[in-house]
C-alpha positions as CSV (number, residue, x, y, z in Angstrom):
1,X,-31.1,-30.0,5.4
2,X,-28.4,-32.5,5.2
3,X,-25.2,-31.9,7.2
4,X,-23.1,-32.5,4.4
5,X,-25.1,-29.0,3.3
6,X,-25.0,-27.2,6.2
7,X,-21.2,-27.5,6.1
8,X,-21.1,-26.1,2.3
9,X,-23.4,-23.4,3.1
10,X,-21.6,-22.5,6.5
11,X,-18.0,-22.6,4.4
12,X,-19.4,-20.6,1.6
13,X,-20.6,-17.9,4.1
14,X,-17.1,-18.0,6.2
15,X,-15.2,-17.3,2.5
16,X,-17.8,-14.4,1.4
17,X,-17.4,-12.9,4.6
18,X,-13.1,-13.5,4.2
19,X,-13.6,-12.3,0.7
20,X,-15.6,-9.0,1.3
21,X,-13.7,-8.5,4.6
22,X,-10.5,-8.5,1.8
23,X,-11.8,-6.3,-0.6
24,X,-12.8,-3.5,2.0
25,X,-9.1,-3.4,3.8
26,X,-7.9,-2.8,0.2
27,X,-9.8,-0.3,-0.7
28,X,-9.1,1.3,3.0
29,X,-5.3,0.9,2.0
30,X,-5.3,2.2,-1.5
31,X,-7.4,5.0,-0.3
32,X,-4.7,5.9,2.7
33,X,-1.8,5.5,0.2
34,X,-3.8,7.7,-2.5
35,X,-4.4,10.2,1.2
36,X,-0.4,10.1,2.0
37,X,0.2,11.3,-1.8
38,X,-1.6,14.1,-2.0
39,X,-0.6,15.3,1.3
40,X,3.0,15.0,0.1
41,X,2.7,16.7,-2.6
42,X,1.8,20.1,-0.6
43,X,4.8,20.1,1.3
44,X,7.4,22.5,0.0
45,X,10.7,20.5,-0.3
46,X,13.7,22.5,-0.4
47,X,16.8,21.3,-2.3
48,X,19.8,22.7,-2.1
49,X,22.5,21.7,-4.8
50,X,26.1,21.5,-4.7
51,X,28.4,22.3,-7.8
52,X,30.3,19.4,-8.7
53,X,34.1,19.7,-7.9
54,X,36.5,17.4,-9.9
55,X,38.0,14.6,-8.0
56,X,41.1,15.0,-6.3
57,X,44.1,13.4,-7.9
58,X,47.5,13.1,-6.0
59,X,50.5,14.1,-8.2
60,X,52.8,11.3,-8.8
């Protein structure tokens, strides 16, 4: 095997191994966001709303 080989095969390897590497942090974040969702969903939020009240307007 020829150097100029070597050095392809070597590259090729180091970007698989950059691609894959890629893919699975990813699919570790999109399965923590997807995680974080459903977890928010369970928690009761309580909102409280206030009636509107017209704005104030000084008398001229």
């Amino acid at each position: 095997m020829d150097a100029e080989t070597a050095k392809t095969l070597v590259s090729a390897a180091l970007v698989s191994g950059i691609a894959l590497f890629s893919l699975v942090s990813f699919r570790a974040v999109l399965v923590q966001v997807a995680e974080d969702l459903k977890a928010a969903r369970r928690v009761p939020v309580r909102v409280q709303a206030e009636a509107r009240r017209a704005p104030h307007r000084p008398e001229a």
